[in-house]
TIDO-121882 format. One record per residue (C-alpha): y, z, x; residue number from 1; residue in one letter. Coordinates in steps of 0.25 Angstrom, whole numbers. Layout:
<rec><Y>Y</Y><Z>Z</Z><X>X</X><num>NUM</num><residu>A</residu></rec>
...
***
This chain:
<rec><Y>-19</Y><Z>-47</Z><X>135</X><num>1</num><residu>X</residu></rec>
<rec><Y>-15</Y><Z>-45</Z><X>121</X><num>2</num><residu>X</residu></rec>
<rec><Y>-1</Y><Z>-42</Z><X>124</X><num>3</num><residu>X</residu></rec>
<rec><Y>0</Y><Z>-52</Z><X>132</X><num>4</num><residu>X</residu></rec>
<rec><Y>-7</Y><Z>-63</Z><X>122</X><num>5</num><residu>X</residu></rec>
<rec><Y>3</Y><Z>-59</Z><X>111</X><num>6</num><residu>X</residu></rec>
<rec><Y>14</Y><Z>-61</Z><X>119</X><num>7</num><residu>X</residu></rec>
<rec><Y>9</Y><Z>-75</Z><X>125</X><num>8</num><residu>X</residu></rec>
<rec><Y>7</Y><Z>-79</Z><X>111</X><num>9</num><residu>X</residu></rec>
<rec><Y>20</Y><Z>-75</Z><X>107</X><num>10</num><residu>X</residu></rec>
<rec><Y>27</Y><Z>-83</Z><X>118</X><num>11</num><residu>X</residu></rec>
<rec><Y>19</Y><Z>-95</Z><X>114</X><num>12</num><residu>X</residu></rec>
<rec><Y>21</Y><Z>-95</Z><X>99</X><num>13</num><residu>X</residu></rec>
<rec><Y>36</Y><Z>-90</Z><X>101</X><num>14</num><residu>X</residu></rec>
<rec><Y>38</Y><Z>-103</Z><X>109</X><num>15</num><residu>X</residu></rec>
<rec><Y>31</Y><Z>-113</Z><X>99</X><num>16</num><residu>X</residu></rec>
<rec><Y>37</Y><Z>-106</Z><X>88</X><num>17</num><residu>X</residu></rec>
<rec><Y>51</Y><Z>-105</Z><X>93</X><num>18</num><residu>X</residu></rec>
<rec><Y>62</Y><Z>-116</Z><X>87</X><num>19</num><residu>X</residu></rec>
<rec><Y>70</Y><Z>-120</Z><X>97</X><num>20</num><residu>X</residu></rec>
<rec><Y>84</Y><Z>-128</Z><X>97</X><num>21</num><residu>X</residu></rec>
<rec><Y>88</Y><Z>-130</Z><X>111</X><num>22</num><residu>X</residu></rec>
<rec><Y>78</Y><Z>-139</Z><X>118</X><num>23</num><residu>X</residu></rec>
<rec><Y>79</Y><Z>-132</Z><X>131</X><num>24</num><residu>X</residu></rec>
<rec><Y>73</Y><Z>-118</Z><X>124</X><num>25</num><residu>X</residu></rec>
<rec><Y>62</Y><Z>-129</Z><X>118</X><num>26</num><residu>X</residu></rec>
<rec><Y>59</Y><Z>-134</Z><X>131</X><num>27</num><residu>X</residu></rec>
<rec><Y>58</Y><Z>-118</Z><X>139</X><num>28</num><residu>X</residu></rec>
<rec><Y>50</Y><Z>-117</Z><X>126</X><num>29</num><residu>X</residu></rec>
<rec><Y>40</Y><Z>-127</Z><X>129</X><num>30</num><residu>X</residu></rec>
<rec><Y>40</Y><Z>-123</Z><X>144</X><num>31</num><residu>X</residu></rec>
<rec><Y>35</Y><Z>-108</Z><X>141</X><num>32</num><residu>X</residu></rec>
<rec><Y>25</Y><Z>-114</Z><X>132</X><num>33</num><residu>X</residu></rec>
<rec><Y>20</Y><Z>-122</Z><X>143</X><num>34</num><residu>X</residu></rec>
<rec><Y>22</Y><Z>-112</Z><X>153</X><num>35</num><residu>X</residu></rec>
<rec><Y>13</Y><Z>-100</Z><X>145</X><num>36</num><residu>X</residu></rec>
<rec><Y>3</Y><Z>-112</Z><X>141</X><num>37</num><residu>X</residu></rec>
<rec><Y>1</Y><Z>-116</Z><X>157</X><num>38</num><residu>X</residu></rec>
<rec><Y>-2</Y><Z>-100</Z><X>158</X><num>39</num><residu>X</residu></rec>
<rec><Y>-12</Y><Z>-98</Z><X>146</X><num>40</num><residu>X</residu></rec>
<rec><Y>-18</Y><Z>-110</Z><X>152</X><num>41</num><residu>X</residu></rec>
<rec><Y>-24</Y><Z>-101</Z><X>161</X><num>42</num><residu>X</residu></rec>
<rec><Y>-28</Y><Z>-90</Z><X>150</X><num>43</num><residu>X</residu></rec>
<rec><Y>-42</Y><Z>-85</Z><X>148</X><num>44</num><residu>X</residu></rec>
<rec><Y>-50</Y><Z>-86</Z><X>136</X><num>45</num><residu>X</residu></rec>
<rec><Y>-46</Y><Z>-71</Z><X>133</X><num>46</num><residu>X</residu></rec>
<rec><Y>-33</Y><Z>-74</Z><X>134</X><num>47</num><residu>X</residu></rec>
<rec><Y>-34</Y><Z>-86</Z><X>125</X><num>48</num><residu>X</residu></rec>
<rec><Y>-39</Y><Z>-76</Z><X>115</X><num>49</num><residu>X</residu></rec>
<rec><Y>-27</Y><Z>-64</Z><X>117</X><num>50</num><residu>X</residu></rec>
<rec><Y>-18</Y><Z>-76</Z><X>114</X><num>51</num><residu>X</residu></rec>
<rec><Y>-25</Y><Z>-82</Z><X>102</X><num>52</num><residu>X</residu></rec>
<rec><Y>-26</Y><Z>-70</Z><X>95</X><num>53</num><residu>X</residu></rec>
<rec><Y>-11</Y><Z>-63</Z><X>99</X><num>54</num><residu>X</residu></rec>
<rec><Y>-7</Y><Z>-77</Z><X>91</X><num>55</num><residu>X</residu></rec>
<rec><Y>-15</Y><Z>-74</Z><X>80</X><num>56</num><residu>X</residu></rec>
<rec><Y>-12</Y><Z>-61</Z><X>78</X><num>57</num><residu>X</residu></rec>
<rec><Y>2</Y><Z>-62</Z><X>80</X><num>58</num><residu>X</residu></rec>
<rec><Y>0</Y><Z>-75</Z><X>68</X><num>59</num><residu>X</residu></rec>
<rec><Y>-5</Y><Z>-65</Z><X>60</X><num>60</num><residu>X</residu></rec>
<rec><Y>4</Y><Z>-55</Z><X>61</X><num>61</num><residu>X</residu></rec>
<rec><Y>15</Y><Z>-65</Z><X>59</X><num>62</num><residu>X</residu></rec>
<rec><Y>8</Y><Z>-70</Z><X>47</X><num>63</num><residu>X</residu></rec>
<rec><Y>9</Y><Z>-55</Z><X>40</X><num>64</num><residu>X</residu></rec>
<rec><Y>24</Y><Z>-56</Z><X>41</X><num>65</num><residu>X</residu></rec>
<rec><Y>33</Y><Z>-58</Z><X>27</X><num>66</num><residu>X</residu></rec>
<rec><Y>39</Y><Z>-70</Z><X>36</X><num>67</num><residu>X</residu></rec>
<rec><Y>29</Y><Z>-77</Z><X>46</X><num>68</num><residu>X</residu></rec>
<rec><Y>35</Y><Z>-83</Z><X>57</X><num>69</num><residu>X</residu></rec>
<rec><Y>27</Y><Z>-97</Z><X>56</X><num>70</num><residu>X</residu></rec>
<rec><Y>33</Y><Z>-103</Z><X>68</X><num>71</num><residu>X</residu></rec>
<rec><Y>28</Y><Z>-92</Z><X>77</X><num>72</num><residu>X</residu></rec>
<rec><Y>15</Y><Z>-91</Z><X>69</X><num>73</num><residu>X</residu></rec>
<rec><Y>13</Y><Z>-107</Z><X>73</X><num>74</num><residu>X</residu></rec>
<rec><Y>17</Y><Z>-102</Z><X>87</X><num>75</num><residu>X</residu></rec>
<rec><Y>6</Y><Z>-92</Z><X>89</X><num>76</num><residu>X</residu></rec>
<rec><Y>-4</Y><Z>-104</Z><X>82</X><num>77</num><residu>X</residu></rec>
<rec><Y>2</Y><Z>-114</Z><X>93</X><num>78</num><residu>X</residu></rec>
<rec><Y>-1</Y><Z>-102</Z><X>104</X><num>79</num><residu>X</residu></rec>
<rec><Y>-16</Y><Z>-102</Z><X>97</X><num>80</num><residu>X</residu></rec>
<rec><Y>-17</Y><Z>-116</Z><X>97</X><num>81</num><residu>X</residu></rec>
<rec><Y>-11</Y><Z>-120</Z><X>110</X><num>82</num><residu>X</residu></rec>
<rec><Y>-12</Y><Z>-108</Z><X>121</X><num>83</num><residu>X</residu></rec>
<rec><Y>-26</Y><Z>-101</Z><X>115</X><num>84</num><residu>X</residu></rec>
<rec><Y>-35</Y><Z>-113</Z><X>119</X><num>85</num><residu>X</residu></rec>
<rec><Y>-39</Y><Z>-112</Z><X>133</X><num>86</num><residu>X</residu></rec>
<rec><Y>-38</Y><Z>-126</Z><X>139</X><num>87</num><residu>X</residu></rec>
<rec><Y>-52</Y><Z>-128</Z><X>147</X><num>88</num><residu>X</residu></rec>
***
């Protein structure tokens, strides 16, 4: 599952992290996002937790770096904020 949770993760803050100048890549963009969020929908409580903490690990490790990449770090904070809260 953690394999898996890292690379969820990724995808997501990749996608709110990416600048894009070509509004069809923007909308494809906005379309996985709402694709993966219709499929964590669905995610157990254990699987809430893989994700959260493959985004915070991944922040910290980001944050060790000479040059953080902030825009992917606030990606991995979106995922946490948006995808690791079950909806009840």
């Amino acid at each position: 599952m953690k394999s898996l949770a890292e690379a969820l993760s990724y995808s997501v803050a990749f996608l709110a992290a990416v600048e894009r100048n070509d509004d069809d890549a923007s909308d494809r963009d906005c379309e996985a996002l709402e694709c993966i969020a219709a499929i964590v929908r669905e995610a157990t409580q254990p699987e809430f937790e893989a994700i959260r903490a493959a985004c915070e690990t991944a922040i910290a490790d980001l944050l060790k770096c000479d040059r953080p990449n902030h825009a992917l770090i606030q990606g991995y904070r979106d995922c946490i904020e948006n995808f690791c809260i079950p909806i009840e």
